[in-house]
C-alpha positions as CSV (number, residue, x, y, z in Angstrom):
1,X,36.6,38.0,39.7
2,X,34.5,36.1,37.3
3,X,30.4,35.7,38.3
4,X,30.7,32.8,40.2
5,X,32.9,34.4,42.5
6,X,30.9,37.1,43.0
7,X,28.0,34.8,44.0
8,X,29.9,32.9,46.3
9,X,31.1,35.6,48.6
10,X,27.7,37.1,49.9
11,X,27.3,33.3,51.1
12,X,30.1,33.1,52.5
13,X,30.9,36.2,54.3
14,X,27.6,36.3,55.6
15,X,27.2,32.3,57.0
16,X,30.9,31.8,58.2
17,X,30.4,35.0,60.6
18,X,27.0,33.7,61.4
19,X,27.6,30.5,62.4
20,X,31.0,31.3,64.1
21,X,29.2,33.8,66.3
22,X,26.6,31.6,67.1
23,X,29.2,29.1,68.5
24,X,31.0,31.3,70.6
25,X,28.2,33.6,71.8
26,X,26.3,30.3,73.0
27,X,29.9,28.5,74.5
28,X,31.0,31.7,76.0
29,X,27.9,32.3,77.2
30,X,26.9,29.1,78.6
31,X,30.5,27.8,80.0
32,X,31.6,31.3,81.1
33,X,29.2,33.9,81.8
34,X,27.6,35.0,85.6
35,X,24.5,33.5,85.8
36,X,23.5,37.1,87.0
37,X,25.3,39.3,85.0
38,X,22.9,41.1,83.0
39,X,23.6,44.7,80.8
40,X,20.9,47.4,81.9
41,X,20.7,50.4,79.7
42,X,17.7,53.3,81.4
43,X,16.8,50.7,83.4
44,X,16.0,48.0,80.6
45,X,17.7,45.0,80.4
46,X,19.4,43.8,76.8
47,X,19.7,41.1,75.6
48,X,22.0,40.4,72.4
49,X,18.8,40.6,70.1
50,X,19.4,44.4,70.3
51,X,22.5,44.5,69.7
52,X,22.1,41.9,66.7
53,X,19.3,44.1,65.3
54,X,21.2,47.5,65.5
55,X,23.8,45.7,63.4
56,X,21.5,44.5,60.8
57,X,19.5,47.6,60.4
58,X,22.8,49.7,60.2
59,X,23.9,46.8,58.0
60,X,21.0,46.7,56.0
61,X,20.9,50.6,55.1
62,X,24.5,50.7,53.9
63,X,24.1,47.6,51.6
64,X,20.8,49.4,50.4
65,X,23.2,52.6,49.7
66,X,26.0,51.1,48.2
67,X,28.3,50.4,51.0
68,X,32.4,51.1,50.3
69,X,33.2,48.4,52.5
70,X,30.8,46.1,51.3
71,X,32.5,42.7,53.1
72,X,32.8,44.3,56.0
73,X,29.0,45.0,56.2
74,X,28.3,41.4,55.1
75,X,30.5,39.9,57.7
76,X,28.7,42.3,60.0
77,X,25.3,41.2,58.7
78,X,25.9,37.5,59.7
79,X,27.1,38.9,63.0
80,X,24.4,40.8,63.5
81,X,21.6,37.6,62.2
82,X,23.4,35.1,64.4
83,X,22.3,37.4,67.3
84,X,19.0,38.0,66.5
85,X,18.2,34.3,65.4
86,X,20.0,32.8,68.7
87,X,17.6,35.3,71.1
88,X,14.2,34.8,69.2
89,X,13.3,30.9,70.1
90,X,14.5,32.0,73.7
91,X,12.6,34.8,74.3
92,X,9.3,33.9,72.5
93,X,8.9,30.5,74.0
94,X,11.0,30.4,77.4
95,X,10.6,32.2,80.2
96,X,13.4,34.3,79.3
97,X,15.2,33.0,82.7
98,X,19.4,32.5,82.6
99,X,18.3,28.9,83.1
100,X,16.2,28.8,79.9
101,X,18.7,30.0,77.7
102,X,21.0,27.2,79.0
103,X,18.5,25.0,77.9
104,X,17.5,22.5,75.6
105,X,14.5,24.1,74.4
106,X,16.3,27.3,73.8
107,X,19.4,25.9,72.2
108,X,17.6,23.7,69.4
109,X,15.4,26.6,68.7
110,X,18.0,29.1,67.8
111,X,19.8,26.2,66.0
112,X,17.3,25.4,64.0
113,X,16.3,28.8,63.1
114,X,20.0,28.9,62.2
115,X,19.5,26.1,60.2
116,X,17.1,27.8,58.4
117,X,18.5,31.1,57.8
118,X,21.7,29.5,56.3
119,X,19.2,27.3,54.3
120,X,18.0,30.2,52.8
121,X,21.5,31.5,52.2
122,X,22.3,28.5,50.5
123,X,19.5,28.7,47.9
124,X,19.9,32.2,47.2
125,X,23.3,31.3,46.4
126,X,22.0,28.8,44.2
127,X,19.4,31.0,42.7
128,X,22.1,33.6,42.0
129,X,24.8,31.1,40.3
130,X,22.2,30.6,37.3
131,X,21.9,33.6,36.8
C-alpha cells in the first residue's frame, strides 16, 4: 500500500460510516420510532450523544495505543462522531422535545455540523497527501 493509500483510508473509513449513520439514525428515527419511546438508564434518560461519545472516547484511546484493529476503530469513530454531531444542535438550541428533533431547526444543525466535521476530514486528508 503505497502513501496515498494510506492517507485515503482514515478519510474514508471514518466519513462513509459517519455519514451513513447519520442517514439512517435520522430516517429510522424520524419515519419509524415511538414518539415516546425513550431509553432510561438510573432513571436518566439517553440520548444517542452518550452512546456516540462512549464510542469515541473508547475509540480515541485505542487509536492513541496502537489499536490491532485499527479500521475497525475508525469505522467505529465515524459511528460514534455521527452520533455525537447529530445530538449537539438538538440539545443545545431546542427544547430537547421528540418534536424538535423532528425538526427543521434540529435537522440543519446536525447537518451542518456534519458538514463541517467531514470538511475537516477532507483537509486533513489533503494536509496528509503532501506530506
Amino acid at each position: 500500500m503505497d502513501r496515498q493509500d494510506d492517507a485515503l483510508n482514515p478519510l474514508v473509513l471514518i466519513l462513509a460510516p459517519m455519514l451513513l449513520t447519520f442517514a439512517i439514525q435520522r430516517t429510522f428515527l424520524h419515519f419509524f420510532s415511538h414518539p415516546n419511546f425513550h431509553i432510561y438508564v438510573g432513571g436518566f434518560r439517553v440520548h444517542h450523544l452518550f452512546t456516540g461519545a462512549l464510542i469515541q472516547i473508547a475509540s480515541a484511546f485505542l487509536l492513541a495505543f496502537g489499536a490491532r484493529a485499527r479500521r475497525l476503530v475508525l469505522v467505529a469513530l465515524g459511528i460514534g462522531s455521527a452520533m455525537v454531531l447529530d445530538e449537539v444542535f438538538f440539545l443545545v438550541f431546542t427544547d430537547g422535545s421528540n418534536e424538535a428533533y423532528r425538526g427543521r431547526v434540529s435537522f440543519l444543525g446536525a447537518a451542518a455540523l456534519l458538514a463541517l466535521a467531514a470538511a475537516f476530514l477532507v483537509g486533513l486528508h489533503a494536509r496528509a497527501k503532501r506530506r
